[in-house]
C-alpha positions, 0 to 999 in steps of 0.5 A: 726862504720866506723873509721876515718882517725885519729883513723886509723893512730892511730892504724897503729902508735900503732902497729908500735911502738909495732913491732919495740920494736921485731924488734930491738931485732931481730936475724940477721938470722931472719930479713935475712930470712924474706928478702929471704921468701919475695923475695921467695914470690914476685917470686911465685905471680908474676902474683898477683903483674902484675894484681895488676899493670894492674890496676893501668897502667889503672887507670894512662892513663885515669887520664892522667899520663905522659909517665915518671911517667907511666914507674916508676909505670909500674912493667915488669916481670925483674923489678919484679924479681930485686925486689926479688934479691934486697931484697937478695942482702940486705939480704947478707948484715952485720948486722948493729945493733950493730956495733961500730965505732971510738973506742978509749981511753979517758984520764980517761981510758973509752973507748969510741965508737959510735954504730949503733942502730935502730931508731925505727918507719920510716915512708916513703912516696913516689910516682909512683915506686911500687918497692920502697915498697919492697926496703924500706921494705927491708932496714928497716927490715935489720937495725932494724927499723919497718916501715909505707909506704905510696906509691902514690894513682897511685900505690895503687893495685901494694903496696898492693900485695907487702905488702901482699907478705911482711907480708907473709915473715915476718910471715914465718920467726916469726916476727910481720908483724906489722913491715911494714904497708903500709897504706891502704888508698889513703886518703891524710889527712893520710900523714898529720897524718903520718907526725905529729905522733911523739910519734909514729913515729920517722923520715920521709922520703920523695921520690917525687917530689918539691911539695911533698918535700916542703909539708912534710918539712913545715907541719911535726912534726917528723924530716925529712930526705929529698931530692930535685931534682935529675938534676944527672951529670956525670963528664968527666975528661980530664984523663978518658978513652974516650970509658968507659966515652962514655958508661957510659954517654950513659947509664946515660941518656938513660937507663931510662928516667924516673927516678930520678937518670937519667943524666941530665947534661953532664960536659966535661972537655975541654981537652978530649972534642973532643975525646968524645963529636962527638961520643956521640953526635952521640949515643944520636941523635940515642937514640932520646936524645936532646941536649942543650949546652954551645957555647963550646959544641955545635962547637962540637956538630952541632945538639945541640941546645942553653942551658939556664940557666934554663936548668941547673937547670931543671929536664927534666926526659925525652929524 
């Protein structure tokens, strides 16, 4: 008999509390080699992991998805291999577990600290960026944590070869592959479950856009760690180099648009503004950047045009 959403999500909660209980109690030089028997495994199946992507790319331009949300689900053999190395980049990381904190003396002689330890089940939902499997993965195992991830319905084929790669290191390395279930449903009544699970789950952690965000945040029955928009800023002191400042607010806005650390808002302080603003001004109408400014900026800037104030609190995720 076919099993319902609820009865699937009861199960998935099951095995996670069941992994998280070794996991927590795992040897640093296990979890580590999980990490690089993973990365090992995404390099070797990088074919696997593109037509699993192919698929989704597919699937997205004919439902209509926009240029930005095409590029963060897109995986091109460099964001592949990223993947590998961010996962032995975590890999080299100190063990957190287990770590203390701000020892010190209280006046009956007990020594008092704070330590590090696990949380136990993370449930993770997220959109578009199939990478953010193996990240999210990557960190929870580090600090202990089991987790269920729940990837956009538009990353579907891309999540589920990352994770067959996942459970691959971990079963190499002698640890439950329970300990990372990525749900094997585009169902949304699953993010509803997921969400209102806390005997089994013990935080959530939302990556998406406003509509995402406010849905978790108003229906969860587990505490929620969240974000909102990115509208990231990059501050020019009136003491800052100029060419470094130039460079690096080139490549805030231009390497990606698409994602959501990109630069939104240039701030200039007003004494070096004349040092930067022309050149840049340059780079971006090269790179196909529009540019919208306050009247200070834009007697610098001739091909800038008004800001509004609804510019300052957008996120444009674009050029």
């Amino acid at each position: 008999m076919e099993q319902t959403i609820e009865q699937y999500m009861n199960g998935v909660g099951r095995r996670a509390r069941e992994a998280a209980r070794a996991v927590s109690r795992a040897e640093t030089g296990a979890k580590n080699t999980a990490l690089l028997a993973i990365a090992t495994a995404i390099e070797a199946q990088v074919e696997i992991l593109r037509e699993a992507n192919d698929r989704d790319l597919v699937a997205g331009r004919e439902s209509g998805l926009d240029a930005a949300l095409l590029d963060r689900l897109e995986l091109t053999p460099e964001r592949i291999a990223d993947m590998a190395e961010g996962l032995r980049q975590v890999a080299s990381l100190p063990d957190p577990v287990g770590e203390i904190d701000d020892l010190s003396y209280r006046p009956s002689g007990i020594q008092v600290g704070k330590m590090r330890v696990p949380l136990g089940v993370i449930g993770i939902i997220y959109e578009s960026r199939p990478n953010v499997t193996a990240d999210a993965a990557a960190l929870c195992l580090k600090s202990g944590n089991a987790c269920i991830l729940r990837g956009g319905s538009e990353a579907f084929h891309s999540n589920t070869a990352i994770a067959a790669c996942i459970h691959q290191g971990l079963a190499e390395a002698g640890l439950p592959v329970d300990a990372v279930q990525v749900l094997e449903t585009i169902d949304r009544a699953a993010v509803g479950a997921l969400i209102t699970m806390p005997e089994f789950v013990d935080v959530i952690v939302p990556r998406g856009g406003k509509g995402l965000i406010e849905r978790i945040s108003g229906e969860a029955r587990v505490p929620v760690i969240k974000h909102l928009h990115g509208i990231c800023h990059v501050y020019v002191d009136d003491r800052a180099d100029a060419d470094t400042a130039i460079a690096i607010a080139v490549n805030a806005k231009t390497q990606r648009y698409g994602t959501c650390n990109t630069m939104e808002t240039l701030l200039v302080a007003e004494d070096i503004a004349a040092q930067v603003l022309p050149e840049l001004g340059r780079r971006y109408a090269a790179a196909g950047v529009e540019l919208r400014g306050c009247d200070a900026s834009r007697a610098l800037l001739p091909d800038c045009g008004p800001a509004s104030d609804e510019d300052w609190d957008t996120e444009y995720l674009a050029p």
